[in-house]
C-alpha positions, 0 to 999 in steps of 0.5 A: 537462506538467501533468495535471489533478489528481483530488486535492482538499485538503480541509484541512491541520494547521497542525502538521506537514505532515498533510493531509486530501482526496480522490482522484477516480477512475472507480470513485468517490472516496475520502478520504485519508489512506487505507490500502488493503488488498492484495489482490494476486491480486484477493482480500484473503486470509481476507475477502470483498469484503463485509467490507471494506465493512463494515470501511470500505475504500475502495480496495483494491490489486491486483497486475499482475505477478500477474494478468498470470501468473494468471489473465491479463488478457485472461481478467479483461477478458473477463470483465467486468474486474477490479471485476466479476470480484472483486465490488468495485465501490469503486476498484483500484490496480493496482501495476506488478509491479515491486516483485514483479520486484524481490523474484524478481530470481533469476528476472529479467533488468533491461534498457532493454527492460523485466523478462525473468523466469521465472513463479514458477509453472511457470518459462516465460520471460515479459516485461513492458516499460513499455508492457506494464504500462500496457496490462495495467493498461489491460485490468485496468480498475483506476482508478488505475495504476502506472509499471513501476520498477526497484526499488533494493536496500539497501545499493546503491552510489550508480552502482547508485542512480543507473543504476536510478532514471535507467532507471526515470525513462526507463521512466516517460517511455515509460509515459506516452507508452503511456497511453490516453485510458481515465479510468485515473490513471497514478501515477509512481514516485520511486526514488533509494535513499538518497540525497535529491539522487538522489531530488529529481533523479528528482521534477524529472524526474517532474513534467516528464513529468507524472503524476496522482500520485506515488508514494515508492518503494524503501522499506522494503527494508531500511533502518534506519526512520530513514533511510526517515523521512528519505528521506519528510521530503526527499522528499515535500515536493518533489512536487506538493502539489496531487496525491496522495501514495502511500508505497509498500508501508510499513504499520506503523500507527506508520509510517502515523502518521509517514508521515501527520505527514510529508504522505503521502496513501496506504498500503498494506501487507500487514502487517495480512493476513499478520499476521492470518494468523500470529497477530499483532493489533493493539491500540489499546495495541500488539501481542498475538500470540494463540497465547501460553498467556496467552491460554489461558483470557483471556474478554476481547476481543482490544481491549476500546476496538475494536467490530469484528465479531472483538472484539463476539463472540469472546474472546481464548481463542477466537481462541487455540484457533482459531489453536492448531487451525490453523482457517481461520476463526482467520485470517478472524476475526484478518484482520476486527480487524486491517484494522478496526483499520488502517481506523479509525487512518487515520479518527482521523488525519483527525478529528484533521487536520480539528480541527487536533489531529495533534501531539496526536493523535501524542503520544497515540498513543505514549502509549497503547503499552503494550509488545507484549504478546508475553509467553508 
């Protein structure tokens, strides 16, 4: 079946298969390309909700299986769902929980059921089938949702790939079936490891149950960057192009260029966050890990071209001191430029879709990047 998209096209680079538009959602529309900071138990670490305002987030991701263990949706939706309960008033994507169930397959059991698992908190024996990730999310009130899938490692061998992307194709069938008439867009989840015959096979199978949009996953697990290149260069092309398209869990900000040149619509990582955390920024001309003795006296902001809140007011000999001193707000100040930073990537790759200058845009890109500046 065919859904009504909430996906307009608003232009197209007639370079490569970069595109700009916009996704519709009951919590407002956002632009695409986007890039969606995680937030996966309704906080995006270090920053409040007002930050990511000003920053210029317009969308922002939560996770399922983490809110299901804590603090329990039924709680959220008590208390008033998931934008209330965290101030964000801008749209959600919840993910399903099964990259999560992937990454503690120690603690998981896979079946045609669903995912039997231990909590990684106290060890207590839960379940979440496809049915249940719907309702959670459902009772979560997120805007956008996704099919619970078996995430695929690498390597795998080619009976592994297909035994898991043909369950979570049956998965998806029983997620779409479990879906209420709430407003929620539900987005289906294209596994098939390395393989793009597999893949091509699980979007056929998607786009017959139909879905709001469609979501590249089982990437960035492992594999070389070129195959997963490769894999979003076969792949993407096959799904619907009058819907959304969402690269999963993959956020460099040179793979969110290749993904963009490649015609990905939505990002989302954790890098920019936990980078923050770790001491690594992101620089217009590469990457400065601040704890080096470089940096020890350097009275110049973290970018000298970025005009975020971190780099107007703070020095990079500051931000070292902050780091060196383990202070909490050493991981505020990093998290502010670097998800600036992610923000803005994303606003000149559309300025460049729409003056339908991306391959220059491209070749600049690699042209500004300096060797990391990792020099101690």
């Amino acid at each position: 079946m065919k859904n009504r998209s909430p996906f307009r096209l608003r232009g197209r680079s007639s370079q490569c298969h970069a595109r700009l538009g916009e996704v519709e959602t009951l919590h407002g529309t956002f632009e695409t390309p986007v890039f969606m900071p995680v937030g996966t138990q309704a906080t995006v670490k270090a920053v409040t909700p007002e930050n990511l305002s000003e920053l210029g987030a317009e969308i922002i991701l939560a996770n399922t299986y983490h809110l299901f263990i804590r603090p329990g949706h039924k709680l959220i939706k008590k208390l008033g769902g998931l934008h209330h309960f965290m101030n964000w008033h801008g749209p959600i994507l919840t993910d399903s929980g099964g990259f999560q169930i992937y990454s503690l397959k120690q603690l998981a059991k896979i079946t045609e059921q669903g995912a039997a698992f231990k909590s990684h908190l106290d060890g207590s024996s839960l379940f979440l089938s496809p049915e249940d990730a719907v309702a959670v999310q459902e009772t979560l009130g997120s805007d956008i949702m996704m099919c619970l899938d078996t995430c695929i490692p690498y390597p795998a061998t080619r009976e592994e790939v297909i035994r898991a992307t043909e369950l979570t194709g049956r998965w998806a069938k029983r997620c779409r079936a479990a879906q209420n008439e709430t407003g929620q867009l539900l987005f289906g989840i294209v596994q098939g490891g390395m393989h793009t015959d597999i893949r091509a096979h699980a979007v056929d199978e998607l786009v017959d149950i139909g879905f709001d949009g469609y979501a590249l996953g089982g990437l960035s697990v492992g594999e070389p960057n070129e195959l997963m290149m490769e894999m979003i260069a076969e792949t993407a092309p096959l799904l619907p192009q009058d819907f959304p398209i969402y690269l999963m869990g993959v956020g460099t900000p040179e793979d969110l260029v290749e993904g963009v040149y490649r015609g990905v619509d939505m990002f989302d990582c954790v890098m920019p966050t936990r980078n923050a955390r770790n001491g690594m920024l992101f620089t217009s001309t590469g990457r400065v890990v601040i704890k080096n003795a470089r940096y020890f006296d350097d009275p110049k902001p973290v970018d000298e071209s970025c005009d975020c809140y971190t780099c107007r007011n703070y020095s990079r000999a500051y931000l070292r001191h902050l780091y060196m001193s383990r202070e909490i707000l050493s991981s505020h100040l990093n998290t502010i430029h670097n998800l600036h930073y992610f923000v803005n990537l994303i606003k000149d790759m559309r300025r460049a879709i729409k003056a339908d200058r991306f391959e220059e845009f491209r070749k600049n890109f690699y042209a500004s990047r300096k060797e990391d500046l990792v020099i101690s």
